[in-house]
C-alpha positions as CSV (number, residue, x, y, z in Angstrom):
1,X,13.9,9.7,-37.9
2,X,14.1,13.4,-36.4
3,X,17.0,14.1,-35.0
4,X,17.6,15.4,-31.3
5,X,17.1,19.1,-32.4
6,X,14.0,18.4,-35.0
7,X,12.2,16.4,-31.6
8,X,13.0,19.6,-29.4
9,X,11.4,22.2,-32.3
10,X,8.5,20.3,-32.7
11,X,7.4,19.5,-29.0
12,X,8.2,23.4,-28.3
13,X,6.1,24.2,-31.5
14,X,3.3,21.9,-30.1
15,X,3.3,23.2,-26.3
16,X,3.3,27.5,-27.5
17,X,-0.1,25.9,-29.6
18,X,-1.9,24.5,-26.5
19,X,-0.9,27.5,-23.6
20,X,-1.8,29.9,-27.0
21,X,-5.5,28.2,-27.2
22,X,-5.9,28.0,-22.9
23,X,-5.0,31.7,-23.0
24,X,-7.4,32.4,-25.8
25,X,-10.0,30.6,-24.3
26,X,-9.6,32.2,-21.0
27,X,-9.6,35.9,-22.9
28,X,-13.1,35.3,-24.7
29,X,-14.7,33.6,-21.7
30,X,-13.6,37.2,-19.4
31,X,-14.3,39.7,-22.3
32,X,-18.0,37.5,-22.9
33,X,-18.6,38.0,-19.2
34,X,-17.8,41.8,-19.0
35,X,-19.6,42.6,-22.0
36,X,-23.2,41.0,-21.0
37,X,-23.4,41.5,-17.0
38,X,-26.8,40.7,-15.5
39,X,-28.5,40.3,-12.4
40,X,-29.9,36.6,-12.7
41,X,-31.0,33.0,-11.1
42,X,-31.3,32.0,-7.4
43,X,-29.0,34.5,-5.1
44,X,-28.4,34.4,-0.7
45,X,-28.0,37.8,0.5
46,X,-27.2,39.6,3.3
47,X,-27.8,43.2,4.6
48,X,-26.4,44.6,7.4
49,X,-26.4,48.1,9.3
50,X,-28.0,50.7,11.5
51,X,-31.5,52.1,11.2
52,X,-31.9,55.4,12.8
53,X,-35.5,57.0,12.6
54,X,-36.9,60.0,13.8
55,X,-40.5,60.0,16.6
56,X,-43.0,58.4,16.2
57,X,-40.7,55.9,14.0
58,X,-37.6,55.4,16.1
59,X,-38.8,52.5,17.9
60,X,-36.8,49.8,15.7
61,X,-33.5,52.3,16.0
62,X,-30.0,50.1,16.5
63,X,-28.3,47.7,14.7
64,X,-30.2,45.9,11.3
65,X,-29.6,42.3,9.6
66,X,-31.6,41.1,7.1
67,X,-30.4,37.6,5.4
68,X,-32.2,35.7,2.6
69,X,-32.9,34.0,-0.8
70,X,-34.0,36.0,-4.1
71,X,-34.6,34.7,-7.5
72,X,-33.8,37.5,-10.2
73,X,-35.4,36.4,-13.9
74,X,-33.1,38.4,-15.6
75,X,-36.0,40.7,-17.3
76,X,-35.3,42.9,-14.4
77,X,-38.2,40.9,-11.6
78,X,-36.7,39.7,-8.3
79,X,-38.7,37.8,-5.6
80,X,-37.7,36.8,-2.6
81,X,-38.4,33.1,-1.0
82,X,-37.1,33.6,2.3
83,X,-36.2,36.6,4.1
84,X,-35.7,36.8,7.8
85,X,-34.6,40.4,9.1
86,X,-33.7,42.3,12.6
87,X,-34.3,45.7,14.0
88,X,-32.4,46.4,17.2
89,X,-33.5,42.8,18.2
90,X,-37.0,42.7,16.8
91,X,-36.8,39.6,14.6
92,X,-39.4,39.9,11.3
93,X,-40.1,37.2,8.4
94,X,-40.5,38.9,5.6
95,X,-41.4,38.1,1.2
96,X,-41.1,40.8,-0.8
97,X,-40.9,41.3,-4.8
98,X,-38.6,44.2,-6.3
99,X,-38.0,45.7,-9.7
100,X,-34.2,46.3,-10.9
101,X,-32.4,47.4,-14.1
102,X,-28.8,46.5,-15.1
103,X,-27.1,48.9,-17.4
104,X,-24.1,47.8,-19.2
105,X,-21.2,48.9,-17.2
106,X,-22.5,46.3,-14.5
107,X,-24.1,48.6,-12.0
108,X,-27.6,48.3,-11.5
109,X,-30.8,49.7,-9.5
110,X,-33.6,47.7,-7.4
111,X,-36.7,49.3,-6.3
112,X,-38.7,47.5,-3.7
113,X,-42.4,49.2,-3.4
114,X,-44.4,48.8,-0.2
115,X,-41.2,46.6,2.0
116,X,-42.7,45.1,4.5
117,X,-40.9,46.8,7.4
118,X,-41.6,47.2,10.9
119,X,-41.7,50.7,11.7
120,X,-44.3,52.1,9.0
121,X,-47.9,50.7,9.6
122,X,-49.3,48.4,7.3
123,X,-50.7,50.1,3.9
124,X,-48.3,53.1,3.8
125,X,-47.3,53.3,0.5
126,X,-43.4,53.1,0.4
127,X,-40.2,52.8,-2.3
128,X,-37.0,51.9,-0.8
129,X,-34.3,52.1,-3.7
130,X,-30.9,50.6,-4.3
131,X,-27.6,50.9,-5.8
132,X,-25.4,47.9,-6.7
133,X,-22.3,46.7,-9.0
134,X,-22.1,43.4,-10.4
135,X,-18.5,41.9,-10.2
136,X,-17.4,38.1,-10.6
137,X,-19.2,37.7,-14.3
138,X,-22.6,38.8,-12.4
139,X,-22.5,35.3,-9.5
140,X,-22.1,38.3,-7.4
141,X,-22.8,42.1,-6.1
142,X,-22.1,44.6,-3.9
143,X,-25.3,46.7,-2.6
144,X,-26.8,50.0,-0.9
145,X,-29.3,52.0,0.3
146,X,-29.7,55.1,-1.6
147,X,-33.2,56.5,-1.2
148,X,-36.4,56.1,1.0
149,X,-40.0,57.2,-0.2
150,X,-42.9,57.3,2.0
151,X,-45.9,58.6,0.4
152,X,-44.9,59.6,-2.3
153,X,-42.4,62.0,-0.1
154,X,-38.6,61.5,-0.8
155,X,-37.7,61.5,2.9
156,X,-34.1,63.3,3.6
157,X,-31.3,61.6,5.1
158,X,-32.7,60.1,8.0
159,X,-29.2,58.7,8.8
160,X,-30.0,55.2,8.5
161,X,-27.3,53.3,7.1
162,X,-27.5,49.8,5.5
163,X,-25.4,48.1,2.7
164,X,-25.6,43.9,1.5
165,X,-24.0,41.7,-0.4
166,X,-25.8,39.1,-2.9
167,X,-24.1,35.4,-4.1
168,X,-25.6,33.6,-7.0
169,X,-26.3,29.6,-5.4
């Protein structure tokens, strides 16, 4: 029989085992996560923000919103599934497919050639870019516009100021 002080050792002996194994676990699961960060499955998104163009272009200036579904493959494809966006009021349904690339401190680039948007006429060859960071093992990320090309022409700042946030669903 184990007396009063034998019973105390070994239950304390048996409880620092279990908390040690639920804190190791929870170490290799956040270390796993941080190590391998990508952009991938079914994400809701929302952009928000102010578009401000110069003539002849300036017709969809004011407030922007653009909310939606995505599907990133992980291989660095996204396409959307539902989009709905609008300029200053000027409510558009839009698809569109994008390339991105992850690198491995969790930030990560999209390029979206030829965006449907309202202001350019249909045809003009476009690349809207994007900068993001992954955070919450890659279920979600912060993002922003960095760079418009129109034409193959980098445009300047044209002041237009948008920024979104994507939540893995």
């Amino acid at each position: 029989m184990l007396t009063r002080r034998q019973l105390g050792n070994t239950l304390g002996i048996g409880l620092m085992m279990i908390a040690g194994l639920r804190v190791g676990q929870a170490q290799t699961t956040s270390a796993a996560c941080e190590l391998t960060p990508n952009l991938v499955g079914n994400y809701a998104f929302q952009f928000v923000g102010s578009v401000f163009l110069p003539a002849p272009l300036n017709t969809y200036n004011g407030p922007f919103y653009r909310n939606g579904r995505l599907v990133a493959d992980g291989f660095g494809n996204i396409q959307t599934t539902t989009v709905v966006a609008n300029y200053a009021g000027t409510i558009v349904r839009e698809t569109f497919a994008a390339t991105y690339v992850v690198h491995s401190d969790g930030t990560f680039t999209v390029a979206i050639q030829n965006l449907p948007v309202p202001f350019l006429p249909p045809g003009t060859p476009s690349t809207f870019s994007f900068d993001g960071v992954l955070y919450n093992c890659g279920a979600s990320a912060k993002i922003v516009l960095s760079g418009v090309s129109v034409a193959g022409q980098a445009q300047p700042n044209i002041g237009s100021e948008i920024a979104g946030q994507l939540e893995r669903q």
